[in-house]
N, C-alpha and C positions, 0 to 999 in steps of 0.2 A: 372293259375297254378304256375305263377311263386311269386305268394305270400309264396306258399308252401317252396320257398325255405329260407324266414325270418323266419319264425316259429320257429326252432332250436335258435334262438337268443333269441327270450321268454321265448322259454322251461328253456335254462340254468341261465336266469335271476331266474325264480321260483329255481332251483337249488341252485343259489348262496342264496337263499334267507334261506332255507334249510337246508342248509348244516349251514348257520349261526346259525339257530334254534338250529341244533342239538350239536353245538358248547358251546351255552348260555345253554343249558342243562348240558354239561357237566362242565360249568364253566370255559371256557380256556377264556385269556386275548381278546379284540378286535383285536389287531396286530396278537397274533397266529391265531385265527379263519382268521383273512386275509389272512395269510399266508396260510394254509391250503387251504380256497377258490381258491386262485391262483392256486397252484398246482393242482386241481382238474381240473379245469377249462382249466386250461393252457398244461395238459396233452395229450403228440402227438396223443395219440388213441380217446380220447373224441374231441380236434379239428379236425380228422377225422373224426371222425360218429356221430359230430355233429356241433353247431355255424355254419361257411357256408360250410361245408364236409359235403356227402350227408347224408342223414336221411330218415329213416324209421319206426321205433320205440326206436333207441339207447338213447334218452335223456330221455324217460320214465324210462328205466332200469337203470338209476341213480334218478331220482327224486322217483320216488316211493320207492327204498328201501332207501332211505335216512330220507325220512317220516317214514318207519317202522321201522327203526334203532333208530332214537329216541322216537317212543313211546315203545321201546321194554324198552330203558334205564330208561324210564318215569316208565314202568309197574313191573318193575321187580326191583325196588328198594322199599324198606320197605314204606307202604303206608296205607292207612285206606281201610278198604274192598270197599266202595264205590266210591275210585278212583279206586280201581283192576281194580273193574265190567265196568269203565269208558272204563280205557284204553283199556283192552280188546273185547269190540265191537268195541272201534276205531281202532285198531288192525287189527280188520276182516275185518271188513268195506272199509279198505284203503287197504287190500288186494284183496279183491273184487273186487274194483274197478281199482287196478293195473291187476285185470284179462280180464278186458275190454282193456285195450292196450298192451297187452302181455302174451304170455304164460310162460313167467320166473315166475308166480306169482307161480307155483310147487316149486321151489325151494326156495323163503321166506318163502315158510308157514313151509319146513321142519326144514331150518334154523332160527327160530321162534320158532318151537317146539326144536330143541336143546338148544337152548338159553335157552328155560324156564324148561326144563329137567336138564341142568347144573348147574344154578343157584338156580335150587331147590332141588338137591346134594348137591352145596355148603352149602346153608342153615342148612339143617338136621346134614349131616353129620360133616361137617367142624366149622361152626357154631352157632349147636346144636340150633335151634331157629324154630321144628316141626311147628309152626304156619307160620311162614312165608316161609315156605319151601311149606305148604298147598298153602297158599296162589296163591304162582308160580303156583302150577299146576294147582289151579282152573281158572287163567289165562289162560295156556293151553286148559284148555275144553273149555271154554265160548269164543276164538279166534277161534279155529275147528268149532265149533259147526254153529257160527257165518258165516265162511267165506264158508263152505263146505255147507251150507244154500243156501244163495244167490248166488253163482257159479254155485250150482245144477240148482236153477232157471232160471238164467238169458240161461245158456249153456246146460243144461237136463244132466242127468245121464248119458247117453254114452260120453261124451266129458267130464267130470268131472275132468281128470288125463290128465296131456298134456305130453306128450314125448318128452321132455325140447331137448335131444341133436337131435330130428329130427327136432325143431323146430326153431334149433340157426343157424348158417349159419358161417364158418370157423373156423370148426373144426378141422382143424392139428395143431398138437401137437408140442408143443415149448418149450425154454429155459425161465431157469431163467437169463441169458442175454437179452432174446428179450423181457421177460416183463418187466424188468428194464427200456430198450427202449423203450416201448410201454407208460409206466405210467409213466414217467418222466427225467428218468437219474439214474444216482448212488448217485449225491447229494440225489436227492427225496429219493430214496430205503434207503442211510443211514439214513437220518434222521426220515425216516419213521420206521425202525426196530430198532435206537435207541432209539427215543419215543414209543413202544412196550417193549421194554429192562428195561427201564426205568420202565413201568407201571407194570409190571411184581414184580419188583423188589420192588416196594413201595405195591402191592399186597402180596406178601409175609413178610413182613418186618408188618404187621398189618392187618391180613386179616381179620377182625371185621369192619374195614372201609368200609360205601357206595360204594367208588368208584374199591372196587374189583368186586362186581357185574358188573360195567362197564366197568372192564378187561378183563373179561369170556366173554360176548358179544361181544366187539373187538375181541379177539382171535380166538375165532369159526367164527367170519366172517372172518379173515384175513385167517385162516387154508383152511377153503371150498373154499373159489373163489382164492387162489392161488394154488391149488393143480387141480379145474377146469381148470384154467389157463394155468397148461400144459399141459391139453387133450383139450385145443380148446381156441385160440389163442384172441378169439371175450369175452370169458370171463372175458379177463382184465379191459372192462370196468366197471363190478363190484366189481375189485379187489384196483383199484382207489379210494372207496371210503373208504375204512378202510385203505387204503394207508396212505389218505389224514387227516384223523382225529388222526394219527397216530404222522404224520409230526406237526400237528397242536400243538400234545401234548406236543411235543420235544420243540417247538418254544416256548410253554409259559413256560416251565421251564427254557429253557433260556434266556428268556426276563427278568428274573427275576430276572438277574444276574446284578447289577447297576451300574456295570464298562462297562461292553463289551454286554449287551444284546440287548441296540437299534441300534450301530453300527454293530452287526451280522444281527439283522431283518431287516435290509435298506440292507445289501449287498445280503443276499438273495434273498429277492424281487426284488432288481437289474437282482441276477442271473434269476430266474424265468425268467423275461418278456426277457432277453437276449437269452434264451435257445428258449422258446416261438417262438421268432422272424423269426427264418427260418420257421419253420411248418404253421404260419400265414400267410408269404409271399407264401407258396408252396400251401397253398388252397386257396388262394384270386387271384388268378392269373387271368386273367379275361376267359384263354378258361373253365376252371377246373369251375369256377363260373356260367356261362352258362350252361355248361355241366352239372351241379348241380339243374341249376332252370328246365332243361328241363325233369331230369330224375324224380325228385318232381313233 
């Protein structure tokens, strides 16, 4: 049993691995995707409920939707129908099988259909490109179609719908100070909502560009799991990860900067692993450790 309590150190390996993926998708620098990694990683709620803080299914609920966050960004940027129809079983699929280790899988598949509902408003409306606004939604049927398939299968029609807040565990209701503390600090949260500010603002300033489509998908995620976040305090560890892609964004803008941007990204990554250091030392303690392999 006490292998159980290593596992969370694999899991977030697959995670870093992941979250780098979903990085190289969106094109941000090796240094920002680092930076980013860290923060996620190094965040006091995720080194709680997971690495060597106990665990149960918390490093599922980052890794899986971290895989469906970027084939969302994959699927729902302008494509040939027969990547659509790709990503959209991969979609399901990887929701499915995120319903085998969790019943958060209710909650991506909605936020998945928003994502693809928004983006296919964008489209039509905004712009005016009916085919690929088709496209979105046919992505939406063939993910539905797909994921409420093999769910039905694997779980039967009565258990098909999971009742996400009976099925989370610490749910009172918090501040936007204590999710600051929870996911990282005020440096993280600024830099986090000013790479958000940021995307926002280069989304408006051209919104015919690709990567507005991958503004609306951040946004709707950043919107839902911080707004969960105040009715139930466990949900920050989802709020972490568009936290962190957030952070990631800000960093490579200002990497970019050839006076002052590697000497910001060394002093940050300083700060990280300095902030890091007490919460590291407070779970690795050897009773908390024990205590951790026994309850595993």
């Amino acid at each position: 049993m006490s292998a159980a309590a290593y596992t969370p150190l694999f899991s977030y390996l697959l995670i870093s691995v992941a979250f780098l993926w979903v990085c190289r998708v969106l094109q941000f620098s090796v240094i920002a995707s680092f930076i980013g990694a860290l923060f996620l990683i190094m965040a006091p709620i995720n080194l709680k409920h997971g690495s060597l803080g106990w665990f149960r299914t918390d490093p599922y609920n980052i890794l899986f939707p971290l895989l469906l966050l970027g084939t969302l960004f994959l699927a729902l940027r302008p494509a040939s129908k027969k990547d659509g129809y790709l990503w959209a079983v991969i979609f399901g699929l990887t929701l499915s099988v995120y319903a085998l280790f969790c019943q958060g899988w209710g909650l991506l598949f909605l936020m998945g259909a928003a994502c693809a509902l928004g983006v296919a408003a964008y489209n039509f409306f905004i712009k005016k490109d009916p085919l690929h606004a088709r496209q979105n939604l046919l992505f939406l049927t063939i993910f539905t179609g797909t994921a409420l398939l093999v769910v039905s299968v694997c779980f039967s029609f009565q258990n098909l719908w999971p009742n996400l807040f009976m099925a989370v565990g610490e749910l009172k209701k918090t501040s936007f100070s204590s999710i600051a503390t929870s996911a990282g600090g005020p440096v993280f949260m600024l830099l986090a909502f000013g790479g958000w500010i940021y995307s926002l603002r280069m989304a408006l300033q051209n919104f015919r560009q690709a990567r507005t489509i991958d503004t609306i998908i951040l946004s709707i995620f950043l919107v839902v799991t911080m707004t969960l976040s105040l009715n139930g305090e466990r949900f920050v560890l989802l709020t972490t990860i568009p936290l962190s892609i957030l952070a990631a964004a800000a960093s490579h803008r200002f990497i970019s900067l050839r006076s002052v941007g590697l000497p910001l990204a060394g002093l940050l990554i300083a700060l990280i692993l300095f902030n890091a250091n007490r919460d590291i030392r407070t779970i690795l303690t050897p009773e908390l450790f024990f205590d951790n392999m026994g309850r595993n």
